[in-house]
C-alpha positions in Angstrom: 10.1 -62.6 145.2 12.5 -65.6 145.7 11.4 -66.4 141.8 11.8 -63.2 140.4 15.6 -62.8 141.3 16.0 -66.6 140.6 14.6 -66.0 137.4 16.7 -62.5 136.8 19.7 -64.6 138.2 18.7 -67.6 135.2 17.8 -65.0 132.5 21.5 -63.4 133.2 23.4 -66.7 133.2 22.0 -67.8 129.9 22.5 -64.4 128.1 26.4 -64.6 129.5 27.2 -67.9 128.1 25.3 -67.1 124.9 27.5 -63.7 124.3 30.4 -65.8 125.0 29.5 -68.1 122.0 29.5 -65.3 119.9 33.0 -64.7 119.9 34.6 -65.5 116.5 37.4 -68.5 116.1 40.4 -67.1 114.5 41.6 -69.6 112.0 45.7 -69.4 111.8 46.8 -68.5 107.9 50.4 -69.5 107.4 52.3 -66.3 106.5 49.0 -64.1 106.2 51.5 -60.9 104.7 53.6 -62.8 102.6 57.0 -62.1 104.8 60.4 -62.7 103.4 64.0 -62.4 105.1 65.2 -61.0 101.6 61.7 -59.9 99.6 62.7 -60.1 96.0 61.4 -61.6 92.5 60.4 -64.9 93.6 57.9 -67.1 91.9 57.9 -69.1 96.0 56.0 -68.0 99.1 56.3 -69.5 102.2 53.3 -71.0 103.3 51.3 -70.8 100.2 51.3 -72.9 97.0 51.6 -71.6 93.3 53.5 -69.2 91.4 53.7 -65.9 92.5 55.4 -63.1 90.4 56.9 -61.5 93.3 56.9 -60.7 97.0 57.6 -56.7 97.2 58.8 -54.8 100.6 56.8 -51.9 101.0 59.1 -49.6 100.5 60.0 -50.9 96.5 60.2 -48.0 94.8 58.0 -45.7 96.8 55.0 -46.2 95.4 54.0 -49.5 96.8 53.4 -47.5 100.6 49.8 -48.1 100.9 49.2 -49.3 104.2 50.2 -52.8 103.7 50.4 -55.6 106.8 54.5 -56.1 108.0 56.8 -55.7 105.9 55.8 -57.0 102.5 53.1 -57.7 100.1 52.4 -60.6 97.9 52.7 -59.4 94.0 50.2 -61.6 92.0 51.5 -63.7 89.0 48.4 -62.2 86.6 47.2 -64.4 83.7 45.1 -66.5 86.1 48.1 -68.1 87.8 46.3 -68.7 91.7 48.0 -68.6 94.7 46.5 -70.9 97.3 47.0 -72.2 100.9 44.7 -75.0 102.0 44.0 -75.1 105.6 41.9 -77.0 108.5 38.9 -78.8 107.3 35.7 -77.1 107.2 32.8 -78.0 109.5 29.6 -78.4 107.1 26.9 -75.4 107.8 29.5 -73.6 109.5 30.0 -69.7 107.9 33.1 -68.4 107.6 34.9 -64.7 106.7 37.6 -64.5 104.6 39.1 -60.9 104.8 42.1 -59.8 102.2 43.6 -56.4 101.5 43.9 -55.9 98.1 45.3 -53.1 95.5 46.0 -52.8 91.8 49.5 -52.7 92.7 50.7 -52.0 89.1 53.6 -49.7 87.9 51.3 -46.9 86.4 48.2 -47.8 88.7 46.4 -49.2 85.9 43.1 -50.8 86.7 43.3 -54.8 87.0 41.2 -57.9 87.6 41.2 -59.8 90.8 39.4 -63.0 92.4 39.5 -63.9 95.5 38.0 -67.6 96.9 37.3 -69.4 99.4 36.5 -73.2 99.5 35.6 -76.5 101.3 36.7 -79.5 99.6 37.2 -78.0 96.1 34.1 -76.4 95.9 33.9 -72.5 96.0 31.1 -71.2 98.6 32.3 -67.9 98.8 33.8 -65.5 96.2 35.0 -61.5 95.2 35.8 -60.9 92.3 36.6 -57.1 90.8 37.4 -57.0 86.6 38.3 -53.5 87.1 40.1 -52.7 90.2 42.2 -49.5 90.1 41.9 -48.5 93.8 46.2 -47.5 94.1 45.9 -48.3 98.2 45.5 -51.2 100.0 41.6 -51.8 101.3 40.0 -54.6 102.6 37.7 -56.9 100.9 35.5 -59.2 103.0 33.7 -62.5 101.8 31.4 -64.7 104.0 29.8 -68.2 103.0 28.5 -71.5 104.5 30.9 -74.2 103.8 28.4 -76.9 102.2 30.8 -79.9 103.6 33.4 -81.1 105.7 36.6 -80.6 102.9 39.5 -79.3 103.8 39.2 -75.1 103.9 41.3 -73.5 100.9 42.1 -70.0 100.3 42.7 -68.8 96.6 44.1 -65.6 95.4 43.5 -65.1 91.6 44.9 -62.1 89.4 43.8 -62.4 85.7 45.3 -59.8 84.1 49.4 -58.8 82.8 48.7 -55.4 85.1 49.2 -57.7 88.7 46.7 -57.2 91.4 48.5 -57.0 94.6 46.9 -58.9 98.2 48.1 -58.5 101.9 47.0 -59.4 105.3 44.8 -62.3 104.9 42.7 -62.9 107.5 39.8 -66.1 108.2 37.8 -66.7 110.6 34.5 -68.7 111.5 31.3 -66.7 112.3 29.7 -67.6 115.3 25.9 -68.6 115.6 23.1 -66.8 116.5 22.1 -66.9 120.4 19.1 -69.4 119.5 19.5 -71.3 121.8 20.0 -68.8 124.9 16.8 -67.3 123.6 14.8 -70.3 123.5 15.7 -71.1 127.4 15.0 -67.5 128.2 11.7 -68.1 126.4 11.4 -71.0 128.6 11.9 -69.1 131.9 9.8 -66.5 130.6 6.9 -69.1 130.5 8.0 -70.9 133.3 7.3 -67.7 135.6 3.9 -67.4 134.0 3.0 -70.5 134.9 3.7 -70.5 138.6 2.1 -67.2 138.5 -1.9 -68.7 137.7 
């Protein structure tokens, strides 16, 4: 009896601090919505590097209310002019998710291109890219890769096209590993208690 509940009590303990190790880490994005005090025709964004070929309030001209993040929105500089904000270095073999609202953003809604990266010491291990993206709203688009070494993490936001693709509320985060540990010691346990039992 005394091993059954110190077993339970074991078989608990480990699957607790294996569900807490699932948790994701947030990774901090400089200016993730592209605020402004004044937003206006600015090739300059605060926390990112590049030329941009505008950061738009919402509210410009009506049109651009699409469920944006805050107050603004970061309009692309098209022609394959990247944006880019380089962050903490990567841990090799670690995965990460880079999530990004994105929207054509153009003045008639046509459709445009848009590429989205993200990479660990100039290589790209993760990547979306749409050549014909006419969704009018904001929606979010979600990559995920293994960073193949330890270079610093960089974030790159690509719009090909003259018709600007518009991006909003980027977010990163690493992806937490699989319990495989915490299974393997409840596998242990597990033949631990068959073992005392012959």
């Amino acid at each position: 009896m005394k091993l059954n509940k110190l077993f339970i009590l074991c078989a608990v303990a480990v699957l607790v601090l294996g569900a807490g190790s699932l948790r994701a880490d947030i990774i901090p994005v400089a200016n993730p919505s592209f605020e402004l005090d004044s937003p206006n025709w600015t090739s300059s964004v605060i926390g990112w590097d590049g030329q941009a070929y505008a950061v738009m309030a919402n509210s410009w001209g009506g049109q651009f209310q699409r469920n944006q993040d805050g107050q603004n929105f970061l309009f692309a500089s098209g022609y394959g002019i990247p944006m880019s904000q380089t962050l903490t270095n990567a841990v090799s073999g670690t995965e990460y998710k880079l999530t990004v609202a994105v929207s054509c953003a153009w003045f008639t809604d046509q459709a445009t291109d848009e590429r989205i990266q993200l990479q660990a010491g100039g290589v790209t291990f993760a990547e979306y890219y749409e050549p014909n993206q006419a969704n009018v709203n904001f929606q979010d688009v979600v990559l995920q890769g293994t960073a193949p070494n330890d270079g610093a993490l960089k974030i790159v936001l690509v719009s090909g096209s003259d018709r600007r693709a518009a991006f909003d509320n980027v977010r990163l985060e690493s992806v937490p590993e699989p319990m495989t540990l915490a299974l393997l010691a409840v596998g242990g346990l597990v033949s631990l208690k068959r073992r005392n039992r012959a």
